[in-house]
C-alpha positions as CSV (number, residue, x, y, z in Angstrom):
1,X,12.1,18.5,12.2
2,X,14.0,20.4,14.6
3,X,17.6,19.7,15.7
4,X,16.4,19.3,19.1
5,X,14.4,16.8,18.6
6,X,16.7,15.3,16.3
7,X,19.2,15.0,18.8
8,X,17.0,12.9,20.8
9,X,16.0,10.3,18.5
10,X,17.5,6.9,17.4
11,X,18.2,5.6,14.7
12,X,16.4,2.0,13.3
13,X,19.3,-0.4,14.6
14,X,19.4,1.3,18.1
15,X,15.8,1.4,18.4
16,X,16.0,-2.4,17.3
17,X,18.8,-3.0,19.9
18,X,16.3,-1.4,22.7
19,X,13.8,-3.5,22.3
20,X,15.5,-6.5,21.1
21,X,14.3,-8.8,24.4
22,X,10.9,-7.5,25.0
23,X,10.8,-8.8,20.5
24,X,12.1,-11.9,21.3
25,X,9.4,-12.3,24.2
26,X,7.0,-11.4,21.8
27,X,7.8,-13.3,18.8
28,X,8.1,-16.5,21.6
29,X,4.6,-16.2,22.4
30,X,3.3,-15.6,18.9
31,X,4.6,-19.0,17.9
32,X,3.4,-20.4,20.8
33,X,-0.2,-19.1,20.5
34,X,-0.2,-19.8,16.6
35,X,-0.1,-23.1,17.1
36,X,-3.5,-24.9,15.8
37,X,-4.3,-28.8,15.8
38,X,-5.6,-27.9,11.6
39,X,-2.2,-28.7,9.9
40,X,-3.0,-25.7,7.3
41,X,-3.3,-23.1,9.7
42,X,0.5,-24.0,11.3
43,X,1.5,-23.7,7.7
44,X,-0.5,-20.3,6.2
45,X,0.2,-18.5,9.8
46,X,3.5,-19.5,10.2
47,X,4.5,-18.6,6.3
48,X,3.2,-15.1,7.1
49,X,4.4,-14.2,10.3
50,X,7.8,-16.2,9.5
51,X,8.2,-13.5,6.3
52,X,9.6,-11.3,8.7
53,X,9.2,-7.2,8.8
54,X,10.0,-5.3,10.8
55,X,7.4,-5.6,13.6
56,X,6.5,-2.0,13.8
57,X,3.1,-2.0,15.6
58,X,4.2,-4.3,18.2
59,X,7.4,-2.5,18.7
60,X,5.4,0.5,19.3
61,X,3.3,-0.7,22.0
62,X,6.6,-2.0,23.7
63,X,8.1,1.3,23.5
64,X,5.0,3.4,24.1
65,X,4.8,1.1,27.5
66,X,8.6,1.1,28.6
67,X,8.7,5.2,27.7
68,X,7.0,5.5,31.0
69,X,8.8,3.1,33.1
70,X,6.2,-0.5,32.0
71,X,7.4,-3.6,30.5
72,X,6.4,-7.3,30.9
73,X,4.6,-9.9,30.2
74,X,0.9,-8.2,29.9
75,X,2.9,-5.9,27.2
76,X,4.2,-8.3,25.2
77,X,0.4,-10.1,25.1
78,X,-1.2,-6.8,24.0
79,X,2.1,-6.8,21.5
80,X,1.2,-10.3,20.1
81,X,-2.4,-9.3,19.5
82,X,-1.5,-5.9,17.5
83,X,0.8,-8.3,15.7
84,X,-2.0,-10.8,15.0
85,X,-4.2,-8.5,13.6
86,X,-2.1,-6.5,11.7
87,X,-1.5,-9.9,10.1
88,X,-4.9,-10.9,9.5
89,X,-5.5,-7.6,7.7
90,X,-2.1,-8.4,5.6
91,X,-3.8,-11.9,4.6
92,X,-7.2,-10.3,3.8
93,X,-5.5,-7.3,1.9
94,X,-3.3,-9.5,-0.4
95,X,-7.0,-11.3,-1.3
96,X,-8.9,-8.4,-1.8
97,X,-6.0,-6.5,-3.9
98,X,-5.2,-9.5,-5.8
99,X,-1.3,-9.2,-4.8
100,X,1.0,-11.9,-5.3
101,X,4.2,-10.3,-3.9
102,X,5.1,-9.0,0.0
103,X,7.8,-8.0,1.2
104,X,9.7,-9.8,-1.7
105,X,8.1,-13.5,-1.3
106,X,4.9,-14.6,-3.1
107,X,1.9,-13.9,-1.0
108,X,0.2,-16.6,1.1
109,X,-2.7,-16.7,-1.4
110,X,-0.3,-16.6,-4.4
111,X,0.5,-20.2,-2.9
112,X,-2.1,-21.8,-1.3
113,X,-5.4,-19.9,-2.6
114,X,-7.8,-17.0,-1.5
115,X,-9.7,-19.1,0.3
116,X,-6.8,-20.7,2.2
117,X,-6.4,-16.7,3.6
118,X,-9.1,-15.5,4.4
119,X,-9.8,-18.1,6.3
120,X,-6.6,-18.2,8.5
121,X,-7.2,-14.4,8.5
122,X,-10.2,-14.9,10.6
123,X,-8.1,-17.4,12.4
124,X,-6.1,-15.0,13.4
125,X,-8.3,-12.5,14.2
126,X,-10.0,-14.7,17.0
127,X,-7.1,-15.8,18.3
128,X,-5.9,-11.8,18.8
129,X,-9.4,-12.0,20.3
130,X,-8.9,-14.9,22.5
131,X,-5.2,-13.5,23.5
132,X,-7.2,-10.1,24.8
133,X,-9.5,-11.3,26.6
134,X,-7.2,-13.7,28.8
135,X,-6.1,-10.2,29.9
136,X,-9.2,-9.4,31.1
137,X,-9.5,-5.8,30.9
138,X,-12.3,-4.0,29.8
139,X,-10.8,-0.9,28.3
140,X,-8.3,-2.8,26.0
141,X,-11.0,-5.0,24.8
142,X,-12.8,-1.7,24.0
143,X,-10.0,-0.3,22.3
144,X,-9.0,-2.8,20.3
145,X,-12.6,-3.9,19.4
146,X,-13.4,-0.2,18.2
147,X,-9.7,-0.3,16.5
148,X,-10.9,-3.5,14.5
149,X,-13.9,-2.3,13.6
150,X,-12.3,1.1,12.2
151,X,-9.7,-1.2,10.0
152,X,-12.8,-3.3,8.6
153,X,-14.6,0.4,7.4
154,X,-11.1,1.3,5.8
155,X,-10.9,-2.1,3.7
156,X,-14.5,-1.2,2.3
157,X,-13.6,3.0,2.4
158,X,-10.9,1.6,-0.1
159,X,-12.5,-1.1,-2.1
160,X,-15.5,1.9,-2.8
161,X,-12.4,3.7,-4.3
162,X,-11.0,1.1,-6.4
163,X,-10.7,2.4,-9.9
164,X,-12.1,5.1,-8.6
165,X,-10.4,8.6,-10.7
166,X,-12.1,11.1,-8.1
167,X,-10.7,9.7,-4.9
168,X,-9.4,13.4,-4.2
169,X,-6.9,13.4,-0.9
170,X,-9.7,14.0,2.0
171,X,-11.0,10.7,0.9
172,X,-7.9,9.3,0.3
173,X,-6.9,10.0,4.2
174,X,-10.1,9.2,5.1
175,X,-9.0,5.0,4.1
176,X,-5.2,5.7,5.7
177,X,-6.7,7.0,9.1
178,X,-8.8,3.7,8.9
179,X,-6.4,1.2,7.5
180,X,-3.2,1.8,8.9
181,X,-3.3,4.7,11.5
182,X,-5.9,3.8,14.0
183,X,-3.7,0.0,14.9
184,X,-0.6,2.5,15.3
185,X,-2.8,4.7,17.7
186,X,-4.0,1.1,19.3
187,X,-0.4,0.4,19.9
188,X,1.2,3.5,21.5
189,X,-2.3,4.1,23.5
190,X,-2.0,0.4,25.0
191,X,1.2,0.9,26.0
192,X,0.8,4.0,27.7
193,X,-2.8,2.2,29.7
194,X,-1.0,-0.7,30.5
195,X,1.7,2.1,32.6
196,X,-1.2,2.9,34.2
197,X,-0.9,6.5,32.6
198,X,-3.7,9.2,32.9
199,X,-6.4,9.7,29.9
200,X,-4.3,13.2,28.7
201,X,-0.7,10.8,28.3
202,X,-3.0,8.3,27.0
203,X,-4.1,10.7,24.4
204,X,-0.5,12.2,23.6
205,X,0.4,8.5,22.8
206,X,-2.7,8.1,20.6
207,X,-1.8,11.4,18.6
208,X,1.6,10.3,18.3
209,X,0.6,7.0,16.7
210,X,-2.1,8.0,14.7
211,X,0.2,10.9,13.4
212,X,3.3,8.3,12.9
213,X,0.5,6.1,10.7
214,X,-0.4,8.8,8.5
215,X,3.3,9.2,7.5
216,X,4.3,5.9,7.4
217,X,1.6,5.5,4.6
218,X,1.9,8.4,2.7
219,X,6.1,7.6,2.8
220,X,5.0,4.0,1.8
221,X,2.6,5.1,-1.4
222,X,5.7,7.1,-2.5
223,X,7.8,4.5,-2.5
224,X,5.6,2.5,-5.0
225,X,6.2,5.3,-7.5
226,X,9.8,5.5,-6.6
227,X,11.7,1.9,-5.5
228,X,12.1,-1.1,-6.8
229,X,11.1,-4.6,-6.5
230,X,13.9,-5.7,-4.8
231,X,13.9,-3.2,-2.8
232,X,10.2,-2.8,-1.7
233,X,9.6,-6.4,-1.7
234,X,6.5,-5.9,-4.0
235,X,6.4,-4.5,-7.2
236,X,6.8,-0.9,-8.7
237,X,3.5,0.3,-9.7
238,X,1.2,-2.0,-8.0
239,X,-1.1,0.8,-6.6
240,X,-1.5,1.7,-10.2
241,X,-2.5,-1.2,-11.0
242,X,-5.0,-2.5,-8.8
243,X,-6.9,0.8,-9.6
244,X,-5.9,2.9,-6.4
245,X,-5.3,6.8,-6.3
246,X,-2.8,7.5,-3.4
247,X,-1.3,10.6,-2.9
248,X,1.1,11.6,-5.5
249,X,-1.4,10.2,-8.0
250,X,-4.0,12.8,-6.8
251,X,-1.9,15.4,-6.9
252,X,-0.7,15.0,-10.4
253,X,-4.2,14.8,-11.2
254,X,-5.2,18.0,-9.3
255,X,-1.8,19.8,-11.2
256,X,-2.2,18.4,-15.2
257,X,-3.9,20.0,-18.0
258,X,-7.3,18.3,-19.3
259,X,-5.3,16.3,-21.3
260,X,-3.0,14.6,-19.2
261,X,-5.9,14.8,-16.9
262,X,-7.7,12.9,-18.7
263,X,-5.0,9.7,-19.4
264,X,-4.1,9.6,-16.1
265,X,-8.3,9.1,-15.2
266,X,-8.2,6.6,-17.6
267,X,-4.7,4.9,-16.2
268,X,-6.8,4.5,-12.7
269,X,-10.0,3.2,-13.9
270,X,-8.7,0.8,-16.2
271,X,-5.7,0.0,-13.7
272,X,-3.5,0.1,-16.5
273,X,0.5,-0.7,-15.5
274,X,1.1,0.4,-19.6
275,X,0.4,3.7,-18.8
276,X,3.1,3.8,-15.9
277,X,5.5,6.0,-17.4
278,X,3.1,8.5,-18.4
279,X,2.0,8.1,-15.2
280,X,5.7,9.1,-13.4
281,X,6.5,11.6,-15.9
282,X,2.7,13.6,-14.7
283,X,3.9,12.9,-10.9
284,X,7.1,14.4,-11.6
285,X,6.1,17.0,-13.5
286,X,3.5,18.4,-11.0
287,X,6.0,17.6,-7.9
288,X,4.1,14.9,-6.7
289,X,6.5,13.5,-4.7
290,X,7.7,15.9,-2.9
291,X,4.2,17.0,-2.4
292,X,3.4,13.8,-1.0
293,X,7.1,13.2,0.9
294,X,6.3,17.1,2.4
295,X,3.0,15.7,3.6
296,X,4.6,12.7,5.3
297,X,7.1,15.2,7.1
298,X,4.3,17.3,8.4
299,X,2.3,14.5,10.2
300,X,5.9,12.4,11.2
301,X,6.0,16.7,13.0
302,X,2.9,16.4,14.6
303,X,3.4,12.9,16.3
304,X,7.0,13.9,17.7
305,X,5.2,17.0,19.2
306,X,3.1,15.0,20.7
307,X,5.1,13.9,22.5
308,X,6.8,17.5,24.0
309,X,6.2,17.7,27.3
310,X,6.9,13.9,28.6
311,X,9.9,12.5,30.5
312,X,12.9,12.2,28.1
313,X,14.6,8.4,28.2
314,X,15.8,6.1,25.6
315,X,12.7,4.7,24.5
316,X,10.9,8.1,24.1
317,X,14.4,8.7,21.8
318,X,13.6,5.7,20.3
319,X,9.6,6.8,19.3
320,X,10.9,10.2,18.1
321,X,13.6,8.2,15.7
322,X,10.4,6.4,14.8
323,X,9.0,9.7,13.2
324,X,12.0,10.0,11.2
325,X,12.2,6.7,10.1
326,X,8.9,6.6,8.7
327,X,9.6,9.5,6.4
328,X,13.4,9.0,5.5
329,X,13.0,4.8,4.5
330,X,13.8,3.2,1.0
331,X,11.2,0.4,1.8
């Protein structure tokens, strides 16, 4: 990235510091619309969204809004409901994957069952539903119900690839765009319709989002080859071992002879955590990291470019420090 643009941008605490109030609004009204008369939803929903994180997608709608001069209570709504469904896709994930660590604590399933999740997952879900539609606005409804839509095709894109040894990248950004880019997209082009901003800022704020999801995830798959535990809050290798081929997988797969070719196939279809340092030594032999890190940078580029062009102030700092951010974490 430039040094112009790196002069403009924020680092995480100061971007936290911006939006600090608008959160607290936020995380206000989440409590207050998770609330359910079914004793185990209080306790499954409140477990999940009391683990913490650090509230990216909402943030970004706040940010996308106040970039050009919105903020209020309509914002932090539409913030609560990316929250909400970002959430029930966390719950559903950690079924389908079979995980029983996030973000360093046991997942919800892990303690109270699959069924127990999925089922305040859809919970959830309609209550994002229900929190939309109190808005009553036709083009957020549309957004955010062609947004949910795209995130359930991306949970089956991926499951079709589980264990799957020729996931090559084009597939494997095919399930990103679905899974985690098009709710960033949601976010930042929310914000930007709530500001009442025309259909070409609109889309700037999509491509930065969408762009900014890309990198977040290809940073994120590194890091499972790369951190720790205690670090990561999940454990090292777990993409390996639920049978999924992310990035610098692939390309240490695209860059071995047959034979290493071959046990690192094997690793993936048999999800086999034994074969992990064989695994690392073929990704750091064919440069899969910084393959994979170099392809983070180039799409955390294309979202700040998207946003060239629109009124500088603190919170369009704050979106650019976003962009380096995703790329330059160590969980």
């Amino acid at each position: 990235m430039d040094t112009a643009s790196q002069s403009q941008a924020l680092d995480l605490p100061a971007i936290q510091a911006l939006a600090r109030t608008d959160m607290a609004a936020v995380d206000a009204l989440i409590r207050r619309r998770l609330a359910s008369d079914v004793v185990l939803i209080n306790q499954v929903a409140e477990y999940i969204i009391g683990a913490g994180g650090k509230r990216l997608r909402p943030m970004l709608l706040l940010l996308a809004a106040g970039s050009l001069g919105h903020g209020g209570p309509d914002a932090h709504q539409l913030a609560a409901v990316i929250e909400f469904i970002h959430t029930a896709t966390l719950l559903h994930d950690d079924v389908v994957d079979e995980s029983d660590l996030r973000r360093g604590r046991r997942t919800a399933n892990a303690v109270w069952g699959n069924a127990a999740s999925v089922l305040v997952g859809d919970f959830l879900y309609s209550r994002s539903f229900q929190l939309m539609v109190e808005l009553d606005r036709v083009e957020v409804m549309r957004i955010l119900a062609d947004t949910t839509n795209l995130i359930a095709e991306g949970e089956v894109l991926q499951l079709l690839h589980v264990r799957n040894p020729d996931t090559d990248e084009a597939a494997y950004l095919r399930v990103i765009e679905r899974k985690t880019a098009v709710l960033f997209a949601a976010a930042t082009r929310l914000g930007a319709l709530l500001a009442g901003a025309d259909e070409a800022v609109q889309q700037r704020l999509h491509d930065y989002g969408l762009n900014l999801g890309y990198a977040f995830q290809i940073a994120d798959d590194v890091l499972d080859y790369t951190s720790d535990a205690g670090t990561l809050g999940k454990n090292l290798g777990d993409d390996l071992a639920e049978g999924k081929a992310t990035l610098p997988l692939i390309h240490a797969i695209g860059h071995s002879d047959a034979q290493v070719r071959d046990a690192l196939r094997a690793a993936i279809e048999h999800g086999d955590t034994s074969a992990l340092p064989q695994v690392l030594a073929a990704i750091h032999a064919t440069g899969g990291l910084e393959y994979s890190r170099e392809r983070a940078r180039g799409y955390a580029d294309l979202a700040e470019r998207a946003l060239d062009g629109l009124d500088d102030n603190e919170y369009l700092a704050a979106l650019r420090g976003l962009a380096h951010y995703a790329v330059n974490r160590d969980h």
